[in-house]
C-alpha positions in Angstrom: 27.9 -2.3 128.5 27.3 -3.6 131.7 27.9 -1.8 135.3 29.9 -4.7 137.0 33.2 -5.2 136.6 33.5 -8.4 137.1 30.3 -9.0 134.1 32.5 -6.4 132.1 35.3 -8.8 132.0 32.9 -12.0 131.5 31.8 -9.5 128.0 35.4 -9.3 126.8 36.3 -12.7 127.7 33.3 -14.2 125.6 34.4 -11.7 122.5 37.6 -12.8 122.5 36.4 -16.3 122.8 34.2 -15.9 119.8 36.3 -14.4 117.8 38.9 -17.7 118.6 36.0 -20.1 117.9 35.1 -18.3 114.8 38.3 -18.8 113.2 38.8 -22.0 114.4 35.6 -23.0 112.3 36.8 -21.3 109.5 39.8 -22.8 109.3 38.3 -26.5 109.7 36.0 -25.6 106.8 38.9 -24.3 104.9 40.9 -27.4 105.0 37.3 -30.0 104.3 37.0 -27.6 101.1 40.7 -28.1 99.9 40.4 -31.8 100.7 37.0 -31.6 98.6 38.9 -30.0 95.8 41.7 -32.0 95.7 39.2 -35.1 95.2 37.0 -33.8 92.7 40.0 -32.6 90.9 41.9 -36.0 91.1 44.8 -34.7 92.0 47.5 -37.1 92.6 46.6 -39.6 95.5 49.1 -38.4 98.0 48.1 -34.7 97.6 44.5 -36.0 98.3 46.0 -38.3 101.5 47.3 -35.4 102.7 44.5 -32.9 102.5 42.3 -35.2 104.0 44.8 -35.6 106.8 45.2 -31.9 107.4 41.3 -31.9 107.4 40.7 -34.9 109.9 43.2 -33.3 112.2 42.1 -29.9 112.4 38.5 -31.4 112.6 39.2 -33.4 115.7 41.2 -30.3 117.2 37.9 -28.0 117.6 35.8 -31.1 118.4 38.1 -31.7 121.4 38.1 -27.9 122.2 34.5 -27.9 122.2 33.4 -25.7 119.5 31.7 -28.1 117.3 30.3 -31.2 118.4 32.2 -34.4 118.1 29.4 -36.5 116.5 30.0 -33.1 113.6 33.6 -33.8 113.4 32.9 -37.4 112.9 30.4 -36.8 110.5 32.3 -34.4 108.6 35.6 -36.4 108.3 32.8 -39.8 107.3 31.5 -37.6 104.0 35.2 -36.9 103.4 36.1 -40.5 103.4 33.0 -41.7 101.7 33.8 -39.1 99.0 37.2 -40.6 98.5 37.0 -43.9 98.4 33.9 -43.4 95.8 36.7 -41.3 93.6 39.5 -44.2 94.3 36.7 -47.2 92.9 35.9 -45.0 90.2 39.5 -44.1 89.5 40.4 -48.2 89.5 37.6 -49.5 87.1 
């Protein structure tokens, strides 16, 4: 532990700021998994809608706050997409 108090406060700050990033990442990979699911599953359409919403939108929450990169978030939300319009063709042939 460091002898400055001002660096001691920097130490907690960062911990608690780590601890918020780490379960903001979770979370987003929570919601891109139940949005997988749902489309591997076929679930009904709007269940799938929806998860994919919930999944864009907490996505582009920690891309804005900065703890993943935006080009991730995009990326992440494209595979999504690309999953589900492959299941929707499939589905309508």
């Amino acid at each position: 532990m460091p002898n400055i108090k001002s660096v001691k406060k920097d130490v907690i700050k960062s911990r608690k700021n780590h601890e918020r990033n780490v379960a903001a990442k979770s979370a987003a990979k929570t919601f891109v998994k139940k949005a997988r699911i749902a489309i591997d599953t076929h679930a009904p359409e709007a269940e799938i809608r929806e998860a994919i919403r919930l999944a864009c939108k907490t996505l582009d929450k920690t891309a804005e706050r900065g703890i993943i990169h935006k080009n991730q978030a995009a990326r992440r939300k494209s595979r999504l997409m690309k999953r589900f319009n492959k299941m929707m063709q499939q589905a309508g042939l």
